[in-house]
N, C-alpha and C positions, 0 to 999 in steps of 0.2 A: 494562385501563383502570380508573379508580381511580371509584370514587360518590363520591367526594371533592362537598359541595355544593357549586355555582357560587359561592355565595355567598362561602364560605370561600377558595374560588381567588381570587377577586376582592379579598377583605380582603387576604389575605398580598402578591396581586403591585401592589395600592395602597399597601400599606406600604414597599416594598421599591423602590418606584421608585427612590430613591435608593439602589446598592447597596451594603450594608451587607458588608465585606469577613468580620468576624469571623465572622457567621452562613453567608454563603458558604460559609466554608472548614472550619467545624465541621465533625465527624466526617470527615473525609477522611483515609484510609492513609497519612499521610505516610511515616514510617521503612519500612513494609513497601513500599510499592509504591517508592521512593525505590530500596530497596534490591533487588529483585527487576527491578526494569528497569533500572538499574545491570548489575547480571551479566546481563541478556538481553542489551541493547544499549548496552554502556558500548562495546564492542570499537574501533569506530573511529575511538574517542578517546585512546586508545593511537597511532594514526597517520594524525593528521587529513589530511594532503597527500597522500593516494593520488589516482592518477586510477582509476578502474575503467569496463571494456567503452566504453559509447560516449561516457566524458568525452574518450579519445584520439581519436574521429572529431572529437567538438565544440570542444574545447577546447585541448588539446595545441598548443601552437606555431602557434598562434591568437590573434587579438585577442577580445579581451572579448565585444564584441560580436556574434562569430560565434553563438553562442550563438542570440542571438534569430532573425537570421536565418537561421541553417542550419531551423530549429524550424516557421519563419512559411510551409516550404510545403506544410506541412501541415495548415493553415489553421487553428492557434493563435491563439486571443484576443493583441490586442495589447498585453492587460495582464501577458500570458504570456511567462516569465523574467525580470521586470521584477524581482523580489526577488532570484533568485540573482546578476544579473546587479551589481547592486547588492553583495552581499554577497563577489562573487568579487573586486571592490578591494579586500578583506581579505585575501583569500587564500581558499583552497581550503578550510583549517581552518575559517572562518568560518561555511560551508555543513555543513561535517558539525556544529560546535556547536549551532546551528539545528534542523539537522534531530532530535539527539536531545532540543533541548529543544520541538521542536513537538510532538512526540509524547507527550510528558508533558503538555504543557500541555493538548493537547487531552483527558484522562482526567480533569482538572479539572469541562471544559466536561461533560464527559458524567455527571460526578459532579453537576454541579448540574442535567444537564437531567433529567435519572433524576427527580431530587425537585420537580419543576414538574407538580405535579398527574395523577403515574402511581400503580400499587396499588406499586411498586416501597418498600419501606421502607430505611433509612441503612442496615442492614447487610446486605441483598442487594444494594444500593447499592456498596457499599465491595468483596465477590465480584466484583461484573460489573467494577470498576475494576481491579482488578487481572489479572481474565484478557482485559480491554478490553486493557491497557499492553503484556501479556505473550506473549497467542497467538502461536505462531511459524511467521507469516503475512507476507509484506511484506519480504522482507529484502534487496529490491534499492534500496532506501530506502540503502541507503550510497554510491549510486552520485551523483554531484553532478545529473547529466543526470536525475535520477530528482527533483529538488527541486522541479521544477512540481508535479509531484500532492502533494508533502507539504505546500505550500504553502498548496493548492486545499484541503485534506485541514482545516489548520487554519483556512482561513479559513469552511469549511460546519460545523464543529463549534461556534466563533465566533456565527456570523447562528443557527442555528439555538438555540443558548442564547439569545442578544441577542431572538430572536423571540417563543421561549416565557417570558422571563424579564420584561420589562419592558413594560406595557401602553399607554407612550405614541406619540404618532403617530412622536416622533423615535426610538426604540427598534425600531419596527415599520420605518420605513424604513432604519435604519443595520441592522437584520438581512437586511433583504431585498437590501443589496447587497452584504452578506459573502456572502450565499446566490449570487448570480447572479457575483460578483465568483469563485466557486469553480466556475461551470460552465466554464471555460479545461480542467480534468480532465473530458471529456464522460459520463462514469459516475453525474457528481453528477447530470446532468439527468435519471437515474432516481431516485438515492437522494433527492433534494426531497424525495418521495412521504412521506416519514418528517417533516421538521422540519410538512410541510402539515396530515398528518391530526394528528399531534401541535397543532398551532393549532389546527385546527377542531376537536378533544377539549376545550378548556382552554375555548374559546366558545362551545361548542354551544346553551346557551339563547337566548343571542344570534343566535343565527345559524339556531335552528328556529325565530325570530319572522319567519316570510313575509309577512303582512300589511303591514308596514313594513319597507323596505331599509334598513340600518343601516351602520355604518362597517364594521360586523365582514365582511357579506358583500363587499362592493368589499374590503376588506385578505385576504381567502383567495382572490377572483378574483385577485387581483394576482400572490399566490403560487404561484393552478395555473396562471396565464400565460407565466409569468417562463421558462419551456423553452421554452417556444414561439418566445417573443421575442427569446429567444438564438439558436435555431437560425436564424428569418429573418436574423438581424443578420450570422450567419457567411456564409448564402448571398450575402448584398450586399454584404458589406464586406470579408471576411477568408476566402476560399475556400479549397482547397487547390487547389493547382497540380493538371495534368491526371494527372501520374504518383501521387497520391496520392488522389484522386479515392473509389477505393476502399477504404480502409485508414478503419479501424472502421464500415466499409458495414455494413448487418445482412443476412445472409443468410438466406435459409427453412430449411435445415437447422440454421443456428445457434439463431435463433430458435426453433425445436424443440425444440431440447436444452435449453434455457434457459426455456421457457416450463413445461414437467413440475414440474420443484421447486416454481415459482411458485403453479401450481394446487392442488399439495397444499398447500402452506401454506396457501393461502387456503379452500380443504377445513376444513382445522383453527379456522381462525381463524373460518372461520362456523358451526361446531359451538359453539364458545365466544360467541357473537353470539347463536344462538338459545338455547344455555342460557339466557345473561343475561337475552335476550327472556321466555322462563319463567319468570325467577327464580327458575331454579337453581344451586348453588352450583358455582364449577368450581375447585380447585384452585389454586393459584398457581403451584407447579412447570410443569401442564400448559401455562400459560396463558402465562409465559415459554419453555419448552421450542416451543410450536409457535408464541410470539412471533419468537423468535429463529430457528429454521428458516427461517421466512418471510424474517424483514429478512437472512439470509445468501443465501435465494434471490435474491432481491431486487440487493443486491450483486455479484450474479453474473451477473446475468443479462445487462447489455452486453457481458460480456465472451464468453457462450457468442454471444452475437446474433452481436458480431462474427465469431465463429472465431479468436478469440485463444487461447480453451481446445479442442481437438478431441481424436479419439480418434486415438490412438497403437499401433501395435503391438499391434494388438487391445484394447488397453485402451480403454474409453469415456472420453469427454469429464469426466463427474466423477470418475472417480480420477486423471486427469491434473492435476486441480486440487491435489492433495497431496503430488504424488509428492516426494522426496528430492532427487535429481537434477532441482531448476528452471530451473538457467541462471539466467538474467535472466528467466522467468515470473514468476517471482514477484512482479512489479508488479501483475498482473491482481487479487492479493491485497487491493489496496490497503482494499476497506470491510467487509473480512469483519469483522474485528474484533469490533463491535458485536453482532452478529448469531451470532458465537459464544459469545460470552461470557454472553449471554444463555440461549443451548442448555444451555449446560454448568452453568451454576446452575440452572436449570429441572430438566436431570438431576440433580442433585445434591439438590436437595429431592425430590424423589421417590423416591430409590433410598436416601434417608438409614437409617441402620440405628445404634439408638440412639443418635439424636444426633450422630453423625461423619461430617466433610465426606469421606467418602471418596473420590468422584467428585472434588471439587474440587481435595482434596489430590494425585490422583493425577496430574490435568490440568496442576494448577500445578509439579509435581517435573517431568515430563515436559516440558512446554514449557519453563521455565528451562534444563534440561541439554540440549534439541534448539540452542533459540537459542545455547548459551553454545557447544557444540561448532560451528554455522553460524559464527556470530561468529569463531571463532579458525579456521574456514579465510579468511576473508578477512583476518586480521591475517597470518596465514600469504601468503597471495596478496600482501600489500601485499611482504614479504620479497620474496618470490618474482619478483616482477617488478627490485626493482632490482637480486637476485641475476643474474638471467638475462642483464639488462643486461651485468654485468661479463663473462658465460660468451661472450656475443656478442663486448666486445672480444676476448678472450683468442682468437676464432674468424678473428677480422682480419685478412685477408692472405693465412692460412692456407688456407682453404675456398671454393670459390664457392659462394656456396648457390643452391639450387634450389626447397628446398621447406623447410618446416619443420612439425613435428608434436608433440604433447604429449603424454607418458603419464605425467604428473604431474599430475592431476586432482585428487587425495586433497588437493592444498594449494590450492585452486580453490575459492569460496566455492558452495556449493549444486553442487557438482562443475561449473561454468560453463565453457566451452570459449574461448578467444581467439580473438577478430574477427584479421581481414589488418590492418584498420588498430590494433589493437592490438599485432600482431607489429611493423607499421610504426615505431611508435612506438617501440617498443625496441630497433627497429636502426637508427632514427635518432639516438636518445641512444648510441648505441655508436660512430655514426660509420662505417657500413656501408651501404652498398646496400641499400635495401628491396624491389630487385625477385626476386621470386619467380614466376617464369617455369614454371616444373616441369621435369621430367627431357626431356620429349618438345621444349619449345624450349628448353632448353639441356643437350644430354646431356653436358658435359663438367662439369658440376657434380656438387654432393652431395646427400643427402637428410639430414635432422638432425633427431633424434627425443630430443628433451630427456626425459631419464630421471632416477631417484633410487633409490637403494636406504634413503635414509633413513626411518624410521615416522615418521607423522602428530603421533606422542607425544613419540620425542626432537626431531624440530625445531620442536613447541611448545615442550618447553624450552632447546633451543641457539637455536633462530631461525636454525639453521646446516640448509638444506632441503638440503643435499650434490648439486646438481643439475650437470650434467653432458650431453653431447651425444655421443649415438651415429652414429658420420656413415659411411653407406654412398654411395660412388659412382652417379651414376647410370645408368652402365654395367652396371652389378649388377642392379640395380632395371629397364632394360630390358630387360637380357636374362632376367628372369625374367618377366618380361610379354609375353614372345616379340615 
């Protein structure tokens, strides 16, 4: 936190009531981060009408509308898909243009909250923005079914600037309901924690005068409230159905797992609280380094509560959080962001060895070429599916099918596996029975194991995945299972 005097926070954000665009936007990356999130996440702007994973349950040959209510029984705020749903009268394109400019936009917001009275200076500022845009985190964010949280995403980035930015009453309340307007993604109602202590940093003189209640203390009650008052509101108004009841429940074992990280940050962060207490001096690197530890723990922590993150194949709960192979995990991703970026310049000022961002530079080659390769499997998958489409007629007539299986993952975003009703989907654009019964009720059928001998390399550059169906009888396939 910055000794920035009250005083001085109080001059700049009285001046600035009205915002002033030019000083805004000074110092901010334009060309570099423009360009650098570009080649992270330009990819599915190359082929904005894909559906992917569960846009074919929700959308696919579907009215518009399905949308909200497939969603609503789950016990989704009813202001949830109210944007994409809007957005999808344009078409499909509409939502992925969206979605990659919300993401940029929001590195705006985080560029200006950075500078609202933290120790953070413009060019550690300008670092964390770029590996904020960059981190290759979040990449089921292409999927349309995925545009609630991106939504939620810009609207808590939003209130929370609008919050710490402008000190009037109408400023305080248009942030306070971007804030609660983004609890629809139930994760914000931990990450608040951040835009709150962040207020009560900015007012703290204010708000240590106890002898007199002041507006300051009613406007942080309002903001440590505002989860509360969302959860009653879901219980009464907007529940989920019984079959959904427990799905993001927090569990004691989750909780467990999710609570560890938390403690140590907060370890760190009160070593850094009593130095200051001292007055003594701590570092900036350390001070971001076990900032951002913490607000990633932080981040994560709904999601281990739920058991959305678990231990896998002996592997524990936190390396499943990174793995390569995400599927569609990688939503759980959605607030790392921040909290990394933060890490990674903290390491980087510390490990700096004359003068060279070596840590960052290394962070920043790595995630671009993680993201760009993630990217062009989904540009790949987008191929791939109306590929397979055609392979399905060309199957028409000829086959019964029984069953069907993929061992062409390699062109599969984050190697992601196909839902039934995305198989669904593609044999109903082929004009084929979608039923898939299996070998045991229907043994006179086939089994069909779509294969490629083509590299990941040439059909990035032909776009030509050479994909194909190996179909064994289910007579076969019986009699080898005696």
């Amino acid at each position: 936190m910055s000794s920035t005097p009250n005083s001085a926070v109080e001059a700049e954000s009285v001046a600035s009531n009205v915002a002033k665009p030019e000083r805004m936007l000074a110092g901010f990356p334009w060309v570099s981060a423009v360009v650098l999130y570009t080649l992270s996440w330009g990819w599915p702007l190359l082929r904005p009408n894909t559906l992917y994973w569960d846009d074919w349950l929700v959308y696919f040959d579907k009215p518009l509308s399905n949308g909200i209510k497939t969603l609503d029984v789950m016990g989704r705020a009813p202001w949830g898909g109210l944007i994409e749903f809007s957005l999808l009268h344009l078409g499909t394109w509409a939502v992925t243009v969206a979605t990659f400019l919300v993401f940029m936009s929001c590195s705006l917001f985080v560029f200006w909250i950075l500078r609202q009275g933290l120790v953070i200076d413009d060019s550690n500022a300008r670092l964390i923005v770029f590996l904020f845009l960059i981190v290759p985190v979040n990449h089921a964010r292409i999927a349309v079914a995925i545009f609630d949280y991106t939504s939620s995403y810009f609207l808590f980035y939003l209130g929370w600037f609008v919050l710490v930015r402008y000190k009037s009453t109408k400023g305080f309340v248009l942030g306070c309901v971007m804030l609660f307007l983004s609890f629809k993604t139930h994760s914000f109602l931990f990450f608040v924690l951040l835009p709150f202590l962040h207020f009560a940093w900015l007012n703290k003189i204010e708000l240590l005068a106890f002898k007199k209640l002041n507006r300051r203390h009613l406007q942080v009650a309002v903001v440590a409230v505002m989860p509360f008052v969302y959860i009653l509101l879901r219980e009464l108004f907007w529940p989920p159905t019984a079959a959904w009841v427990g799905y993001q429940r927090p569990a004691v074992a989750g909780v467990l797992t999710g609570l560890w990280p938390v403690l140590i940050g907060l370890l760190g962060l009160s070593i850094i609280g009593f130095r200051h207490f001292k007055k003594k001096h701590t570092q900036l690197s350390w001070i971001l380094l076990v900032g951002g530890f913490s607000i990633t723990a932080l981040a994560l922590f709904p999601y281990f509560a739920g058991e959305l993150y678990v231990g896998y194949a002996g592997r524990p709960a936190y390396v499943t959080v990174f793995e390569f192979r995400a599927d569609w995990r990688s939503r759980h991703q959605l607030l790392m962001p921040l909290g990394l970026a933060l890490s990674v310049v903290g390491l980087n000022e510390l490990l700096k060895w004359k003068g060279k961002n070596i840590v960052l530079t290394t962070v920043l080659a790595v995630s671009v070429a993680l993201n760009m390769f993630w990217g062009s499997q989904y540009f790949l998958m987008s191929h791939k599916q109306e590929q397979l489409v055609e392979l399905f007629k060309e199957t028409k007539g000829e086959v019964e099918i029984a069953s069907v299986a993929d061992q062409t993952l390699r062109f599969n975003g984050r190697e992601s596996t196909f839902r039934g009703y995305e198989w669904s989907g593609f044999m109903t654009l082929a004009g084929i029975s979608t039923d898939r019964p299996g070998c045991d009720a229907l043994p006179s059928g086939s089994v069909l194991t779509l294969k490629s001998e083509t590299s990941y390399l040439k059909a990035l550059v032909t776009r030509d995945l050479g994909l194909y169906f190996d179909v064994k009888p289910c007579s076969e396939v019986l009699a080898q299972n005696g």
